[in-house]
N, C-alpha and C positions, 0 to 999 in steps of 0.2 A: 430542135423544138424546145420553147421554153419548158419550165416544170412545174410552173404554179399551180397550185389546187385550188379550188374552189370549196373550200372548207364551210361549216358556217362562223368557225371564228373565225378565218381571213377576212369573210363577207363582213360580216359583222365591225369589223376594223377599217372595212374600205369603204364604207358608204356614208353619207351623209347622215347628222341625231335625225333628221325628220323620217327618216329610211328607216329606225330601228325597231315597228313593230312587222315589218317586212321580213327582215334580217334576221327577226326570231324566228321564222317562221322556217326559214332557210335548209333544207333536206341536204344532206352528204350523207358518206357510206358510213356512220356511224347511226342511221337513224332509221328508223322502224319501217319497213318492217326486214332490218339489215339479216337479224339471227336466224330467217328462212331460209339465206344464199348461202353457199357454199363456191371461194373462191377456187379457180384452176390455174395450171401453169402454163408456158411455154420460155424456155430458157431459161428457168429459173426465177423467172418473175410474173405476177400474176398476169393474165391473161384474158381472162373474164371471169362471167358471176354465173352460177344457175342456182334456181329454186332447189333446193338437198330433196326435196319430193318429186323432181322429175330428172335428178344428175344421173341415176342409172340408165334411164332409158333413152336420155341423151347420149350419153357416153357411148351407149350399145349401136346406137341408129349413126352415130359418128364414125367407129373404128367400120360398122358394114358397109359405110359410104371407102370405105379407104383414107380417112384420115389416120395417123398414127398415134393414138392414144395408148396409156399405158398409167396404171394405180401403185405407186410407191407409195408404203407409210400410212393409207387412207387417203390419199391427195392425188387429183390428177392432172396430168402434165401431158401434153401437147405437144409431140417433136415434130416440127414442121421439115417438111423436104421442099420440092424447087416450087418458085411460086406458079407456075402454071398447075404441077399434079396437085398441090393442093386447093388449088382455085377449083380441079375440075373435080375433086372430090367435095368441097363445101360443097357446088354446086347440084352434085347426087345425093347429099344428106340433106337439100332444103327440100329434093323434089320428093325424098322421103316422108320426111314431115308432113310436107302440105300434101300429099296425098292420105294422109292420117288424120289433118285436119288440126295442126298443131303448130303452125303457124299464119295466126289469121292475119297478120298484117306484111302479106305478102305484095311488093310494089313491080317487081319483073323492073328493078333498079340495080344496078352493083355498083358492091364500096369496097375501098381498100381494107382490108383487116392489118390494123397497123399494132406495135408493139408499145410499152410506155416511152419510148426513144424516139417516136416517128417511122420505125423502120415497115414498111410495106412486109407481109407475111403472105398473103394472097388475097383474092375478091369473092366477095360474096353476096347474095342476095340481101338485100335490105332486111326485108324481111324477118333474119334470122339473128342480128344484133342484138335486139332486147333478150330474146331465150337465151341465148349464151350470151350476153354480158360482153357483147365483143367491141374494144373500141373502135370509135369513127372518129372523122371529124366533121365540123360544120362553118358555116359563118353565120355572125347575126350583124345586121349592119343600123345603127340608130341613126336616124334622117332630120336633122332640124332644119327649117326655113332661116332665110336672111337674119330677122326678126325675131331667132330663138324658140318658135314654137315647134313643138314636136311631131311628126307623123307619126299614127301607128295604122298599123294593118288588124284587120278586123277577122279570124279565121272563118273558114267555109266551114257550116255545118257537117259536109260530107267527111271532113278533115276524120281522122280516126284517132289521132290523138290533140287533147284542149279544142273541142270544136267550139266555133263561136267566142273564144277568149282574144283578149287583145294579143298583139306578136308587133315584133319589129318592123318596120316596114317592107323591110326586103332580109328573108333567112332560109336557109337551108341547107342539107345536106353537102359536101363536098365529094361527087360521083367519082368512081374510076376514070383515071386520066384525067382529072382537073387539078389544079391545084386551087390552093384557099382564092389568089386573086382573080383564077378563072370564075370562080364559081361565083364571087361577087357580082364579076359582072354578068354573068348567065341572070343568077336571081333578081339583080335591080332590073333586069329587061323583062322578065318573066314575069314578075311580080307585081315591079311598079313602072315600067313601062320607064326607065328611065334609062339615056345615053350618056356618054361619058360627059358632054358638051352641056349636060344640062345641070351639072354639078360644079359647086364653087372647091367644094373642097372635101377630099377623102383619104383619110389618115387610120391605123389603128388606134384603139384605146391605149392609153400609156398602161395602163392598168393593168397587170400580170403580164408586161409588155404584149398586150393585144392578144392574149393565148391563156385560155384557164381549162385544166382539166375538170367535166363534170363527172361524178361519180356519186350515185348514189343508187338505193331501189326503189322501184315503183311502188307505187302504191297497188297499181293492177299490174298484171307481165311480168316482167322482166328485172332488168337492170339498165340502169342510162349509164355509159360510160362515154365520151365523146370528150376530144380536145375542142372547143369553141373560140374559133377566130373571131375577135371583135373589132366593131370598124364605128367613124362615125362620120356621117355624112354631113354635107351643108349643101342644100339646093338653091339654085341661081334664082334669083327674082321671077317671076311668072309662073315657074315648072311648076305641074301638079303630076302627083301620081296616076296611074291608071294600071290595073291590074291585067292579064292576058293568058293569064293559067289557070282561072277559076279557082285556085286556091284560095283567095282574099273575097270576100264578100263585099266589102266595102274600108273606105279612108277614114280616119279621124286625126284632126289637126288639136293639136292641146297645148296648153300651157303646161313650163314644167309644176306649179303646184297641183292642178290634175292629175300629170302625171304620178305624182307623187301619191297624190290621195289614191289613184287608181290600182298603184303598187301593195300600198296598205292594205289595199280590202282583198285582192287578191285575185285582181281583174287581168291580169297580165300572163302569159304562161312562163313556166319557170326559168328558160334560157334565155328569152326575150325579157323578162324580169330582169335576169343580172345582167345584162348589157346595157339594158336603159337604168338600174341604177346604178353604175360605174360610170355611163357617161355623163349624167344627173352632177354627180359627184368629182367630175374631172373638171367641169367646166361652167 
């Protein structure tokens, strides 16, 4: 798996002068509210993030699920065993929590708990990604017409995170058992109702060779840590989107100066942001 980061000066260096009141704006792990988190290990390398005001009783509610944690130094470290016993231990420390009431963005989804190498560790509920800091991956895929005009997808109010912001046309998570280019084509059908036949053309971003780690903390929750597969589309003459997961409320077709304007003001959500301005800027 590539290793790009997604810094804000890498960003900052890869985007277009008209992108750079955007690009200031730009969150990675060096930015507020970073000095709340307290990183963990496994193998020796970090592994995820937790708020330092809830690492105890994470830690406590982790090792009584049967994960094997253990405190060296003031630091905690992760020894993972076969991936099934820890998948079914994640899965008794999320049923933990949510019956505590402690993790409210619970989707009854599982994702791979992967390492910074790519390597699969075990699965785990959605859900419990943001509290511990766990990374994922995902894809966001930028759609322009024949013509150069852009699609965006308009979030659902229901959405529990960025509701009603603009997003890529077609993004999401990469579930257990998918890979990155399954999961494109899951999401272009779910999303925008789109078949392989109805696209001219689907390529990655050249741009961190199509793969940038995000890494920063929330503003509310958590920690966003996710590898982000970037892709960009070109739709065949006619094709319109149409959404079929009720995740999307509605289409917008844009110009890229729109889009541009749209970026600046901070209409766009963050991972859908750096996808459309990389491809903004590649092409």
């Amino acid at each position: 798996m590539p290793q790009g980061v997604a810094s804000r000066a890498w960003v900052s260096a890869s985007v277009l002068p008209a992108l750079a009141p955007w690009a200031a704006r730009w969150r990675d792990e060096h930015s507020n509210p970073a000095p709340e988190f307290e990183a963990w290990f496994a193998h020796g390398r970090t592994a995820g993030y937790c708020r330092r005001a809830q690492l105890p009783m994470l830690m406590g509610a982790a090792t009584r699920a049967g994960l094997h944690f253990t405190q060296e130094q003031g630091l905690w470290h992760w020894h993972p065993n076969a991936i099934d016993e820890d998948t079914a231990a994640w899965a008794r420390l999320g049923q933990l929590l949510k019956e505590e009431g402690l993790v409210p963005g619970w989707r009854n989804e599982t994702l791979p708990v992967i390492n910074h190498d790519g390597q699969v560790l075990a699965h785990a509920e959605r859900g419990l990604f943001k509290p511990f800091g766990l990374c994922s991956r995902a894809v966001h895929i930028h759609v322009e017409d024949a013509a150069g005009l852009v699609w965006v997808g308009v979030r659902a109010w229901t959405k529990s995170e960025n509701p009603g912001m603009l997003d890529n046309l077609t993004a999401g998570a990469v579930a257990s058992g998918e890979t990155p280019e399954s999961a494109v084509w899951r999401e272009l059908s779910e999303e925008a109702g789109l078949a392989p036949e109805q696209l001219q053309a689907l390529a990655p971003l050249r741009t961190g060779q199509g793969c940038l780690l995000m890494n920063r903390p929330m503003l509310r929750g958590g920690w966003h840590r996710e590898w982000v597969h970037l892709y960009r589309a070109v739709l065949r003459d006619g094709c319109l989107p149409a959404n079929r997961d009720g995740e999307v409320r509605g289409f917008h077709c844009m110009t890229r100066q729109a889009c541009i304007q749209a970026l600046n003001a901070g209409q766009f959500t963050p991972d859908a942001a750096l996808c459309t301005a990389l491809a903004l800027s590649e092409f």
